[in-house]
ZAMARGU-4260 file (C-alpha; in steps of 0.2 Angstrom, whole numbers, plus 5000, padded with zeros to 4 digits):
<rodrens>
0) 5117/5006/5007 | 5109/5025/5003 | 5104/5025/5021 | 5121/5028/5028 | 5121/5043/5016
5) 5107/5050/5026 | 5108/5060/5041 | 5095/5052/5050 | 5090/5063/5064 | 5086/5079/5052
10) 5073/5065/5046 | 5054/5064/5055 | 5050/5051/5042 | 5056/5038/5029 | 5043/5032/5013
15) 5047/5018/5005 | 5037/5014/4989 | 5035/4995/4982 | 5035/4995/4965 | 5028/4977/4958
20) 5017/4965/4964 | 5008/4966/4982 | 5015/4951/4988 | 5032/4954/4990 | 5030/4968/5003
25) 5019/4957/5014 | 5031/4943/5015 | 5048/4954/5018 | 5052/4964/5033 | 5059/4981/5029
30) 5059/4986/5045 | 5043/4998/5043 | 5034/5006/5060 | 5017/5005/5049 | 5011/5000/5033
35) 5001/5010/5022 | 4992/5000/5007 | 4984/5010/4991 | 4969/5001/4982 | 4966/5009/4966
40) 4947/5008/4959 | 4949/5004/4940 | 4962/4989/4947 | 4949/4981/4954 | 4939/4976/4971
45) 4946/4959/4971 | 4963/4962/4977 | 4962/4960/4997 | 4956/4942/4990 | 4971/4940/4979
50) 4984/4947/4992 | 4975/4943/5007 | 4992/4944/5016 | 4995/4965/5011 | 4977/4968/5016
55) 4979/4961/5034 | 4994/4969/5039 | 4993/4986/5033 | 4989/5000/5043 | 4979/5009/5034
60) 4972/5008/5016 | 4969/5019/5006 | 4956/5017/4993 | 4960/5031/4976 | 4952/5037/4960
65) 4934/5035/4969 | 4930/5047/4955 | 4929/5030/4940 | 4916/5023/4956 | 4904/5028/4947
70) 4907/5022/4929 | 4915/5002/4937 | 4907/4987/4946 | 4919/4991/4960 | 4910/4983/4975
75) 4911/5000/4989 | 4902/5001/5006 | 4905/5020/5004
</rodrens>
C-alpha cells in the first residue's frame, strides 16, 4: 500500500480523487475526515437526483465552470 511509503507526519493533508462514477465513493468508506463533492455545470443539475447518496454526505460542494451558467439550462439559486 503507497501509504506506508509515506511519512505521515510531514503530511497536514491527504487528497484522494475518485475517478468514475459518483456512486462508488458514497457507498465505500476510505476512511476520509470530510468529503468534498465537485458538480460541474455543462454535466448537468440533475445529478444530486441521480446520486442522491454523494450529495448527502459530502461536506462541501463545490459547484465549477459557473462561466457556461449563462449559455445552459442549469437550474442555480445563484
Amino acid at each position: 500500500m503507497a501509504f506506508k511509503e509515506l511519512e505521515m507526519t510531514a503530511l497536514d493533508a491527504i487528497i484522494v480523487e475518485n475517478i468514475g462514477n459518483l456512486v462508488c465513493p458514497a457507498e465505500f468508506d476510505i476512511g476520509a475526515t470530510r468529503n468534498v463533492m465537485i458538480l460541474s455545470v455543462p454535466e448537468g443539475d440533475d445529478k444530486p437526483l441521480k446520486y442522491p447518496l454523494m450529495f448527502s454526505i459530502c461536506d462541501a460542494l463545490v459547484v465549477n465552470k459557473t462561466d457556461y451558467l449563462e449559455g445552459s439550462d442549469f437550474d442555480c439559486p445563484f
